[in-house]
N, C-alpha and C positions, 0 to 999 in steps of 0.2 A: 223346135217350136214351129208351128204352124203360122205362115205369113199371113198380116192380119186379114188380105184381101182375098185371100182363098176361105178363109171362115167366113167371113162372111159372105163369100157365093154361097157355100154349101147352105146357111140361113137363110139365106135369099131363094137359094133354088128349092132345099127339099125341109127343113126345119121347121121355121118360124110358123108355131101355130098349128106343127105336124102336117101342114102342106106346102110352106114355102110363098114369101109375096111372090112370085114368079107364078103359082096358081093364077093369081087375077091381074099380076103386071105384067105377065110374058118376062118369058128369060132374057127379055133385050131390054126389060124395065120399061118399055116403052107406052105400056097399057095396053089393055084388050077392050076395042069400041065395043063388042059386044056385050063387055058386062059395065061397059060405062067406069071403067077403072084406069084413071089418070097417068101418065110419062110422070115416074118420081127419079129417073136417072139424075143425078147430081144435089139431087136431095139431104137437108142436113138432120143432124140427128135430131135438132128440137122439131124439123118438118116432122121427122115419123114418127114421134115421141108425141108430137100432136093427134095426126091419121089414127093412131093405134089406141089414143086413150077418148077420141071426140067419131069416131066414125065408126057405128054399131056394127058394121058386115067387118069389122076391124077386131072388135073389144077381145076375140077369143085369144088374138096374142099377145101373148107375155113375153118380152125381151130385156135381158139385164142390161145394164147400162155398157158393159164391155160389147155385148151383141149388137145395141145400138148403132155403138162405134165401127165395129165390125162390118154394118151392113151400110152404113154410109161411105165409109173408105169405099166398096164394093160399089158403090152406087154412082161414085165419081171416077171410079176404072170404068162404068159402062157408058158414063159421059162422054168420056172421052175418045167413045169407038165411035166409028161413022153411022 
């Protein structure tokens, strides 16, 4: 089995949406001021479960409930880095 915090990088980085939040959050989760897209590092799933279903540059992704989970574990290992 795949540890759940490496699936959800792989979602994070190249999946979610067929490009990855990492397109518009930077692979440090940290956001990119130039497209005006927010640090969701430490983010919970009802955070992104909000973002994805309430923020139009957002609606194209589709994430199941286990991915959700996935990408927030992931999202609290990037917290956690300096």
């Amino acid at each position: 089995a795949v540890h759940p915090d490496f699936r959800g990088q792989r979602i994070f980085e190249k999946t979610a949406g067929g490009v990855g939040c990492a397109a518009c959050h930077g692979l440090d989760g940290r956001g990119k001021r130039e497209l005006a897209s927010p640090n969701i590092r430490g983010k919970a799933v009802s955070d992104i479960l909000r973002a994805v279903e309430t923020r139009a540059q957002m609606r194209f992704i589709n994430l199941s409930d286990d991915e959700l989970e996935a990408v927030a574990a992931y999202l609290k290992v990037l917290n956690g880095q300096p």
